[in-house]
N, C-alpha and C positions, 0 to 999 in steps of 0.2 A: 504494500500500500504506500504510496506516493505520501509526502507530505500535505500537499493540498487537500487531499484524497481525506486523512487524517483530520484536520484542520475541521473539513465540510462533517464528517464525524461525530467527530469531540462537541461539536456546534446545533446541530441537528437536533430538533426535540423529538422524546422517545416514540416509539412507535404503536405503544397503548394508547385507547381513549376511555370516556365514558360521555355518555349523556342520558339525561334524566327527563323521561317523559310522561304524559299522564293520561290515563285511559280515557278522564269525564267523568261522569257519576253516573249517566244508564250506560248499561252495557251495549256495547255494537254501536250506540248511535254517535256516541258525541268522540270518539276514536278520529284524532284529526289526520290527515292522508301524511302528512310528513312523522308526525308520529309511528303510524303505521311501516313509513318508508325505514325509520330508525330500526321498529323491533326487527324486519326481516331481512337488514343488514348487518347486526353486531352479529359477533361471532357466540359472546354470549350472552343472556338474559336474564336480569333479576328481580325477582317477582315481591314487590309491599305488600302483600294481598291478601287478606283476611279470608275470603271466598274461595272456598275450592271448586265454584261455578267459573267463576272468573280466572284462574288461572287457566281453568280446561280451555276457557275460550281462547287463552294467551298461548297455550301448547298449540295452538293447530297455525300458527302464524309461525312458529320458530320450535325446530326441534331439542335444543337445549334450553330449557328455562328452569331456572334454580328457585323455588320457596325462598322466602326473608322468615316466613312464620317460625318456623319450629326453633329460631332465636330467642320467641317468645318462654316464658316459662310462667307460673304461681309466683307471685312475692320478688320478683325480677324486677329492677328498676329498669325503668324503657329506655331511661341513657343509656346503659351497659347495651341495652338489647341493640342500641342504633350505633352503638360504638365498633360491633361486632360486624353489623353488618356492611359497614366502610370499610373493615377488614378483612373483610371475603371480599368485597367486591376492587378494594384497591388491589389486592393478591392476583386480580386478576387481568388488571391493568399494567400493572408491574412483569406480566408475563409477556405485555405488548399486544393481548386481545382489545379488539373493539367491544365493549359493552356497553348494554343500554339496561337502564334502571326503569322499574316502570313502577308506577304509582297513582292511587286513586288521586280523581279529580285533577286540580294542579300541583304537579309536583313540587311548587316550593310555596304554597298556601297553609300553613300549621304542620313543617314539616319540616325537621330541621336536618335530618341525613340528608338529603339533596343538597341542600345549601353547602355544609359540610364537607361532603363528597367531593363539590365541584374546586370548590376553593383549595381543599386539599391536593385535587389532582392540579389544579393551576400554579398552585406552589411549587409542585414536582416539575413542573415542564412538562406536562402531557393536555391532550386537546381535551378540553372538559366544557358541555353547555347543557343549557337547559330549553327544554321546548314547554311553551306554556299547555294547559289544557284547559277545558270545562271544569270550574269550581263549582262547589255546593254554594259558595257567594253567587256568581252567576244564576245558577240554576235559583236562589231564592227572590233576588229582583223578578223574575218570572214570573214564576210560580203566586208571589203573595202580589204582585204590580208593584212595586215598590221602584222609584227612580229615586237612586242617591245623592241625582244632583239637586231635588227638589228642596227638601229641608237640610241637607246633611245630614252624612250616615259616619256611626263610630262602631269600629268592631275592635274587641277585646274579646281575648281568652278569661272565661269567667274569671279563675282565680287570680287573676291580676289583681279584679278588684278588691281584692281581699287580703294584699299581699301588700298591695301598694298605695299608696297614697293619688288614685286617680282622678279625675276630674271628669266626671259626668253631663253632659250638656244634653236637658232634659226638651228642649227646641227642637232636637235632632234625630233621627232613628237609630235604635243602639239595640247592636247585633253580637251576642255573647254565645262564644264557641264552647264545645267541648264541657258543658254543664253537667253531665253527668258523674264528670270527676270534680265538678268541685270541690276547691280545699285541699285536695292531694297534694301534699308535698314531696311526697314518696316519690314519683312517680312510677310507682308497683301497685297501685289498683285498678281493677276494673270500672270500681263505681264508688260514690261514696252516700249519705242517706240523708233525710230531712235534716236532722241538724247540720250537716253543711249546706244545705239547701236555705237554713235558716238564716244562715248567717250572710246569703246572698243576697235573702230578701229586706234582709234589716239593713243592708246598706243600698240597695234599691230605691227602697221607702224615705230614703233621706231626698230624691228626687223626684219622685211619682207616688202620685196617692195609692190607698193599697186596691182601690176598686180599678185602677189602670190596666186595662188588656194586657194578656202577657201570649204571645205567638210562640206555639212548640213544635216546629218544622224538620221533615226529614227530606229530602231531594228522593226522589225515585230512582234506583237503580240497575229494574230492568224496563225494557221496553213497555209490557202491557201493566205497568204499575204505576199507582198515582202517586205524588206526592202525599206525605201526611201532615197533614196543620190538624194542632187543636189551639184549641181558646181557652184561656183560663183567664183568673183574674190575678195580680200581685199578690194578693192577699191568700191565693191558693198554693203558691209555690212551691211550699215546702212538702208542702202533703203529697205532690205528685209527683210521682214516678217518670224520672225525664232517662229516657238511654244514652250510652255515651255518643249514638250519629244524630243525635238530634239536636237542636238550636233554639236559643232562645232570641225573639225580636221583638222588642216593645218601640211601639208608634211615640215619633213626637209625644208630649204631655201638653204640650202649649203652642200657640206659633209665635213666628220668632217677633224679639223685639224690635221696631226700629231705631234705628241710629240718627235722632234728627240732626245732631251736631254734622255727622262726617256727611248726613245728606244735603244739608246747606254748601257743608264746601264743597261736596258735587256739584250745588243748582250754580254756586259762583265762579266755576271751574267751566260750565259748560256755558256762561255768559259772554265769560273773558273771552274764549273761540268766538275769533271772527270769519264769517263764512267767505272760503274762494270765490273770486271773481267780483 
């Protein structure tokens, strides 16, 4: 080998990749074609997927596709669990395989191994992206009519609110994920019960009366299936049984206030403009 030869070498980024793409949330439909294009080019496949429906359906696109599940265990913190799975799937990067990671909805929407993943591998010098998909966010503006540019929309992981000192803007629509573990700091449960439930609603009700609608939303999954909305009241929350794919969205409580100050120095701003010609 020549010098130059060497040089172009030594230079060169490695010949693994990954990228990280997302099914949608019903099956079959919302599979975007360059996603698609991804899964039946890497060499190999790794499967986030809770559903042994859905991966059968990922097996018939790619003859190699590897489970992320059975990383899962009882009493397992889901850091460790996602820690491992950057670890198989770098392992395999490092071999110089093209991999694609594939993942419900979009893969970097409450998902923190993709993000992780890619950053890692772009530290290393190997080609790392991500392809957006179909969120359960998307699919809820739908589903309930909801336009986020109307009032403003705030979405937060429940136990934020719980953890941290947040700021609620009761004006706006506020979309809280992953409810069913409220409170978990572990992150080793599946579910936690009305008294964490309780304590979400106690800081709730610091904003919204307790008779306040409360929206408990799951996206539909497969084709001939609906979404599920129910209705309840604030005041009901804790008593009800929310699963961990479900969502919570409460409507605006008020409409927003106007700003007469900053709208005066609009009306005098749009005065000053003197018109062309």
């Amino acid at each position: 080998m020549t010098s130059s030869a060497r040089d172009k070498s030594s230079t060169s980024e490695p010949s693994g990749s990954i990228v990280c793409v997302g099914l949608g949330m019903t099956l079959g439909a919302h599979l975007t074609p360059l996603a698609r294009s991804h899964i039946g080019q890497a060499e190999v496949v790794f499967a986030a997927l809770s559903d042994a429906i859905v991966e059968r359906w990922l097996e018939q696109m790619h003859p190699d596709v590897r489970s992320l599940q059975p990383y899962y265990a009882e009493g397992k913190s889901r850091v460790e669990t996602y820690r491992e799975w950057i670890e198989v799937m770098m392992a395999e990067v490092h071999a110089g395989k093209a991999v694609c990671a594939v993942f419900y909805g979009h893969p970097g929407i409450f998902a923190w191994s993709p993000h992780e993943l890619i950053r890692l591998a772009r530290d290393e010098g190997y080609r790392a992206h991500m392809e957006p998909g179909i969120s359960a966010e998307d699919c809820l503006y739908a589903d309930l009519g909801i336009d986020p540019g109307r009032s403003g929309c705030q979405h937060y992981e429940a136990s934020q609110l719980l953890v941290y000192e947040m700021r609620i803007n009761p004006q706006a629509c506020l979309v809280l994920w992953q409810v069913g573990v409220v409170g978990d700091r572990s992150m080793a449960r599946s579910a936690t019960g009305p008294e964490y439930r309780q304590v979400l609603l106690d800081v709730l009700s610091r904003d919204y009366p307790l008779e306040h609608e409360v929206i408990i939303y799951r996206a539909a999954t497969i084709p001939v299936e609906l979404p599920r909305i129910r209705r309840i009241t604030l005041a009901d929350l804790a008593g009800t049984e929310i699963e961990s794919d479900e969502t919570l969205v409460l409507q605006p409580a008020s409409p927003p206030r106007p700003n007469h100050a900053l709208r005066e120095r609009l009306r005098a701003l749009d005065l000053s403009i003197v018109p062309p010609g």
